[in-house]
C-alpha positions as CSV (number, residue, x, y, z in Angstrom):
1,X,0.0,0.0,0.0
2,X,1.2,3.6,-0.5
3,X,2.9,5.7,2.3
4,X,3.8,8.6,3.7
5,X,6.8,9.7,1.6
6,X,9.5,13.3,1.3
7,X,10.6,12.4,-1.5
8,X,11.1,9.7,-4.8
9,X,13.2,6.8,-4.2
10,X,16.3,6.4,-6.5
11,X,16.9,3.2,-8.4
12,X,20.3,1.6,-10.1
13,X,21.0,-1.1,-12.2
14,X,21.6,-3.1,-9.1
15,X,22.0,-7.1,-8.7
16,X,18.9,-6.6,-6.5
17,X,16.8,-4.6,-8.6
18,X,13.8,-6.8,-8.5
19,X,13.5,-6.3,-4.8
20,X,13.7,-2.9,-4.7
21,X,11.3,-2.7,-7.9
22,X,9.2,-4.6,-5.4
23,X,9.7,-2.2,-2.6
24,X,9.0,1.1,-4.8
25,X,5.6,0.1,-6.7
26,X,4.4,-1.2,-3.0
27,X,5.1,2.0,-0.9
28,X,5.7,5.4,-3.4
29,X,4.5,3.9,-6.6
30,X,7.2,6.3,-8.5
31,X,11.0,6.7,-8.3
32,X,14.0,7.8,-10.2
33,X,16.1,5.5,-12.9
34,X,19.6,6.8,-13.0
35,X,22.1,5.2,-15.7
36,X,19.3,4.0,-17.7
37,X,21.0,2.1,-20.8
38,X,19.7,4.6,-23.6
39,X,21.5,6.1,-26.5
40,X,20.3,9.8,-26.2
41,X,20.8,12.3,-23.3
42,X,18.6,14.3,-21.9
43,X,19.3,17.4,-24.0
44,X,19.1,15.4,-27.4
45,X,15.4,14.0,-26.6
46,X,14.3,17.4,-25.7
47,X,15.6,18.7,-29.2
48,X,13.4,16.4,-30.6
49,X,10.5,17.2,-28.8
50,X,11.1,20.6,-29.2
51,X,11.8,20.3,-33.2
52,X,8.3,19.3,-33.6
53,X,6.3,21.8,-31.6
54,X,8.7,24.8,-33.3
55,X,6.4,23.4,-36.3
56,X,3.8,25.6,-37.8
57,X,0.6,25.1,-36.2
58,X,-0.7,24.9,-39.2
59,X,1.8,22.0,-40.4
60,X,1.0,20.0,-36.9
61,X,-2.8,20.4,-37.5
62,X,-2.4,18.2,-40.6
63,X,-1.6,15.3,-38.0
64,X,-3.9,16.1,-35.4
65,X,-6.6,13.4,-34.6
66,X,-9.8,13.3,-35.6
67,X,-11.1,14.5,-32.0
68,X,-9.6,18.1,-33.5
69,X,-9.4,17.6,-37.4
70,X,-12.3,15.1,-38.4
71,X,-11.1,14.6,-42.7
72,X,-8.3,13.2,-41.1
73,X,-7.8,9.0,-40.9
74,X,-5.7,9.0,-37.7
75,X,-7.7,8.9,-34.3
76,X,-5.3,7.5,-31.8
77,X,-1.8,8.2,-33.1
78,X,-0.7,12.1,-34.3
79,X,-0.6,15.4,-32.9
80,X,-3.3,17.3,-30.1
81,X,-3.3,20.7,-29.6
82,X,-3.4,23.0,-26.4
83,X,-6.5,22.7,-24.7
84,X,-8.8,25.7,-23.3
85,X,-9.3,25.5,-19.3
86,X,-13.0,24.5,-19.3
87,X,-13.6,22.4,-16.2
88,X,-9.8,21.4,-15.5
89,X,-7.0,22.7,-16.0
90,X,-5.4,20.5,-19.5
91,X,-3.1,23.1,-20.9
92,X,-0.6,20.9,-23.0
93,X,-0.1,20.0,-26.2
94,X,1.6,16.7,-27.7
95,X,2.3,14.4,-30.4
96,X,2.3,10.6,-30.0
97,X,3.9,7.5,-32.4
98,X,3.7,4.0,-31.7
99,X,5.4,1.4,-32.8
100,X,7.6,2.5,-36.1
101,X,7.0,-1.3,-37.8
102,X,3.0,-0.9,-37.9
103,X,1.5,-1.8,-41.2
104,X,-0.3,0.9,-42.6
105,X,-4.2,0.5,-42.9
106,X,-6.3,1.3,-45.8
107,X,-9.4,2.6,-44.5
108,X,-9.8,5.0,-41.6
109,X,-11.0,3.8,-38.7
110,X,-14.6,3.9,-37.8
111,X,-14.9,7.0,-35.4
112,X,-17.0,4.4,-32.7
113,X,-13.8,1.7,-32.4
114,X,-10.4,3.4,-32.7
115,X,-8.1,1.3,-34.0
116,X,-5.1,0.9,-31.8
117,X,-3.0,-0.7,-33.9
118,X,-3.0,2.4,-36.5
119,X,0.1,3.4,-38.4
120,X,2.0,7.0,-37.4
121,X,1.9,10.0,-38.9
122,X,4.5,12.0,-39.6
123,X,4.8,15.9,-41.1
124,X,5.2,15.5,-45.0
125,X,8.4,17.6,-45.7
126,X,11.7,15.7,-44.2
127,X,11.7,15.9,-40.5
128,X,14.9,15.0,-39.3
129,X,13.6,14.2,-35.8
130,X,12.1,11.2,-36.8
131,X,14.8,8.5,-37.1
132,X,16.0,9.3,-34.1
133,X,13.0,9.4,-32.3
134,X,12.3,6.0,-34.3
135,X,15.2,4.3,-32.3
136,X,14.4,6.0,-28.9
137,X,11.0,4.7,-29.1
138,X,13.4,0.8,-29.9
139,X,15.6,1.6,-26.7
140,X,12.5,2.5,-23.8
141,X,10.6,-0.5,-25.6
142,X,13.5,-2.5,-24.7
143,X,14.1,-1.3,-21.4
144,X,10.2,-1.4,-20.4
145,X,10.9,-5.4,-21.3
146,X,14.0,-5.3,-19.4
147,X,11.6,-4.1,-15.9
148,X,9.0,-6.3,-16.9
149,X,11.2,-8.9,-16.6
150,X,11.8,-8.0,-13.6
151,X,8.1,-7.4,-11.9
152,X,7.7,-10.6,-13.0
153,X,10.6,-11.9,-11.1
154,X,9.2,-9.7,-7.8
155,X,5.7,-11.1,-8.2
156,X,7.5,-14.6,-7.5
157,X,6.9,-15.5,-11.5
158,X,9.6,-16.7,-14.1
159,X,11.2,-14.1,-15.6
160,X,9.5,-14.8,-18.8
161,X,5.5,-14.3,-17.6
162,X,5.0,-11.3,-19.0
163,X,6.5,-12.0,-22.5
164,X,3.2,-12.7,-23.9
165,X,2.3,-8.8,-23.1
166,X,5.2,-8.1,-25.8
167,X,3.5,-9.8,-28.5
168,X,3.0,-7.0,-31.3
169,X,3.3,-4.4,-28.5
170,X,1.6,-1.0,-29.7
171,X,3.6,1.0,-26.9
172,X,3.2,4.8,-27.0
173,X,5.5,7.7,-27.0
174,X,4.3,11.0,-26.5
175,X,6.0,13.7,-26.9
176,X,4.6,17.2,-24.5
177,X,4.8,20.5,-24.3
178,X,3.7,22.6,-21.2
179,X,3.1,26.5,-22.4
180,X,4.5,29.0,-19.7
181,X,1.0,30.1,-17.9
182,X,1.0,33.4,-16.6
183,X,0.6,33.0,-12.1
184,X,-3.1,33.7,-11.0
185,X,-2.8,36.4,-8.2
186,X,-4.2,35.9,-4.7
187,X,-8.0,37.3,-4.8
188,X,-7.4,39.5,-1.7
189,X,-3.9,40.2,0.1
190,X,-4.9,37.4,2.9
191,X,-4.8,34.3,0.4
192,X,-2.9,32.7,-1.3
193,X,-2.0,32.5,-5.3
194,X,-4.3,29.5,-6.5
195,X,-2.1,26.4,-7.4
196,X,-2.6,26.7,-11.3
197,X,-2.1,22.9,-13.2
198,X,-1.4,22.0,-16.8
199,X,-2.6,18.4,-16.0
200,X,-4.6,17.4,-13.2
201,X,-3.8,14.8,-10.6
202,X,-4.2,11.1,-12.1
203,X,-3.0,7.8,-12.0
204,X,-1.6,5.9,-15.5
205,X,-4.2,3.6,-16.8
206,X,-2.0,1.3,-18.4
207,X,1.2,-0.8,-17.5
208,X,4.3,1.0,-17.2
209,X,5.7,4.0,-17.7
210,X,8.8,5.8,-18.2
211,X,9.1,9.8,-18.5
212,X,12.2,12.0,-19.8
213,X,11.3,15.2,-17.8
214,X,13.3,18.7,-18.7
215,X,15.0,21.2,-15.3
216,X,11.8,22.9,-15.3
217,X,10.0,20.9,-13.0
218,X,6.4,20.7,-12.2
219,X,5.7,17.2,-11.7
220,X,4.1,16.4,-8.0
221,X,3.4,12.7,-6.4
222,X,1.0,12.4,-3.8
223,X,1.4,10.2,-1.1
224,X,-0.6,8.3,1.6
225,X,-1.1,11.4,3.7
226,X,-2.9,13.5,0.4
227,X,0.5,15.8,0.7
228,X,1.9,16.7,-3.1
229,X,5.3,15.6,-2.9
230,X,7.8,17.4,-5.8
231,X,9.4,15.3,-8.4
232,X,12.2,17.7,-9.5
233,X,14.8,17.1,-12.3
234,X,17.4,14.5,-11.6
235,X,19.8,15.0,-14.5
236,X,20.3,11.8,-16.6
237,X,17.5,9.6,-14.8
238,X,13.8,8.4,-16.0
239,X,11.0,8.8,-13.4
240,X,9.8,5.3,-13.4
241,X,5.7,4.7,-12.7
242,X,3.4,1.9,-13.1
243,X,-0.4,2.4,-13.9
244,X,-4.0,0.7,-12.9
245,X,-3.6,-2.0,-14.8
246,X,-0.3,-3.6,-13.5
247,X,-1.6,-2.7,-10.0
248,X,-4.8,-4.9,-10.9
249,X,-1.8,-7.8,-12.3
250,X,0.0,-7.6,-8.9
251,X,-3.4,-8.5,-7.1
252,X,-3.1,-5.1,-5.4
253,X,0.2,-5.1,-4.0
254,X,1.6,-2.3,-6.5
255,X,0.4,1.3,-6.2
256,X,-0.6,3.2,-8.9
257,X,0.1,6.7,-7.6
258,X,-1.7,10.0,-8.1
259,X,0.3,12.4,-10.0
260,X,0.0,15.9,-11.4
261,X,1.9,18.7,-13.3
262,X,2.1,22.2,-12.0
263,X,1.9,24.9,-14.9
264,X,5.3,26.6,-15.6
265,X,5.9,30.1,-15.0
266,X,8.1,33.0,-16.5
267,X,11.0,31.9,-14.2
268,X,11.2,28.5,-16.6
269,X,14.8,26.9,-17.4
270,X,13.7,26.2,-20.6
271,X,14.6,30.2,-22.3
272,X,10.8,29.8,-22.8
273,X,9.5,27.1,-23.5
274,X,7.5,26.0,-20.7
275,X,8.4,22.5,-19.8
276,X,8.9,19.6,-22.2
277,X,8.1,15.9,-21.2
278,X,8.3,13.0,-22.9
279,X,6.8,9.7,-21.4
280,X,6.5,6.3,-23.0
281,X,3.9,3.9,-21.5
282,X,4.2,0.7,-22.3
283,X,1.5,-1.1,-24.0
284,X,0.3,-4.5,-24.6
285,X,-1.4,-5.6,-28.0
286,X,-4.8,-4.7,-28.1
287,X,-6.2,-8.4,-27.8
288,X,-3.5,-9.2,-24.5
289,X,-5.7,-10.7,-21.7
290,X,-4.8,-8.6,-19.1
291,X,-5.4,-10.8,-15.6
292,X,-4.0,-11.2,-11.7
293,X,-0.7,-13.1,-11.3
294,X,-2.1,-15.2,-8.4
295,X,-5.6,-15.2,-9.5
296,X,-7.8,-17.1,-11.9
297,X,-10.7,-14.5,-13.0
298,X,-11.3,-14.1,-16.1
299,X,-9.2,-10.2,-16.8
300,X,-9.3,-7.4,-19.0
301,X,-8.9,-7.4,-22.5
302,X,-6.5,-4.4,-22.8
303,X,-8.0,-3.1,-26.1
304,X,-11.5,-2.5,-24.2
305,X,-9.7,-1.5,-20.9
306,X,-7.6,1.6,-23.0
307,X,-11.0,2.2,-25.1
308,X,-13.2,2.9,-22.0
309,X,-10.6,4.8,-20.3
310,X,-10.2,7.2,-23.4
311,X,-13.5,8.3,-22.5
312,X,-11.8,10.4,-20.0
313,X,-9.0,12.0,-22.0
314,X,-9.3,15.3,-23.0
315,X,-7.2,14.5,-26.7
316,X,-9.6,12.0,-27.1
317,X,-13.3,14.7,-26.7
318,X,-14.5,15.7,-30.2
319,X,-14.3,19.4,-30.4
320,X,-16.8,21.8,-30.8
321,X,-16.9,23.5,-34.2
């Protein structure tokens, strides 16, 4: 169960990492990777990231689902942009891929059954952040294997149990942008500034995730207590998460911890830019049967569990013309 925490746990490639994998996703839920075995640093994939949202908007709106652009074929994979504050606060815009290898349908997807499995989208003219980005998306795949491996292992099952959830894996990487957002001021001199958010405190629905986050900082944990713990920048390290789902798999004994993101101010890191994020969660194939380690009910299908949940998501709401 979660606890009472001051801040994230840190996490090597030590001989004992399944045991402390164990200890993290049963008391914080979230902690740092250092010396993770990728090719990029941090700089590099934030160059990417930012590469694509110094598009046009214009040029990105060509990708943009069909929840924003509906002549266009794409409905799960492609670009969102930055969303009004209706109800919450959702001020972000992104871009996700999924796996680079995904045949390419021929029809578009019916709008009532997104297809998960649906080819990326790129901008037309050459974009040279895409090969690159190509192989990152390889190396997290890889590594997300790697820790799964290692769960596994944790949840006192062979090291292989969760190779089936690999099968024609249609992991996502999404690539974020947090616009500066300008502080609200306090309504009288007695109180205090309101806490202004560019995405609003959640757990991950899926299985695992792992997040490049840039200096600027703005990402908050909450712990057993209901206290927002920060998550600051730890140069060269992933912030490591798991979501519902693998805390359904590990009959309850992983957390799935509420998160948010604090909107950045004018005092950024960034020259800027606002803060750039760029998390990959790892996915099963759409047809996976999702179910307890120890149990024998009957599970999830992940491609309905993902479908419902989109619901929710903001990228996902048709727009109103």
């Amino acid at each position: 169960m979660a606890t009472t925490f001051a801040s994230l746990p840190i996490i090597d490639k030590l001989p004992d990492l399944s045991q402390r994998l164990y200890q993290v996703f049963t008391t914080t839920g979230f902690a740092y990777l250092v010396n993770p075995p990728l090719s990029f640093p941090h700089e590099e994939v934030f160059a990417m990231a930012r590469d694509f949202f110094s598009l046009p908007l214009e040029d990105k709106m060509k990708l943009a689902k069909q929840s924003f652009r509906p002549q266009n074929p794409n409905a799960y994979r492609g670009y969102f942009p930055t969303q009004p504050l209706h109800d919450s606060d959702n001020l972000k815009e992104g871009f996700e891929i999924g796996p680079p290898s995904t045949a390419p349908t021929t029809t578009a997807p019916p709008t009532s059954q997104i297809t998960l499995a649906e080819p990326n989208v790129w901008p037309s003219h050459p974009f040279p952040a895409r090969p690159p980005l190509e192989h990152l998306y390889h190396e997290l795949q890889t590594l997300a294997s790697q820790l799964l491996a290692l769960l596994a292992l944790s949840l006192h099952q062979p090291a292989d149990y969760f190779d089936s959830y690999l099968v024609d894996s249609l992991s996502t990487l999404r690539l974020l942008h947090y616009p500066i957002v300008a502080s609200c001021p306090p309504a009288n001199l007695d109180s205090t500034p309101t806490i202004q958010l560019s995405c609003t405190p959640h757990t991950d629905s899926g299985i695992l995730t792992l997040l490049h986050q840039d200096p600027t900082g703005g990402l908050e944990v909450r712990d057993a207590s209901g206290t927002w713990i920060p998550a600051p920048y730890i140069p060269g390290s992933l912030v490591v998460n798991i979501g519902d789902l693998m805390a359904k798999v590990s009959g309850g004994r992983f957390v799935a911890t509420m998160h948010r993101v604090r909107a950045p101010g004018g005092d950024d890191a960034t020259g800027g830019w606002g803060r750039i994020s760029v998390p990959f969660f790892f996915e099963p194939e759409e047809r996976c049967l999702v179910r307890e380690v120890d149990g024998d009910g009957e599970g999830v299908v992940y491609g309905d569990h993902v479908r419902a949940k989109m619901k929710t998501w903001v990228e996902y709401q048709t727009v109103e013309k």
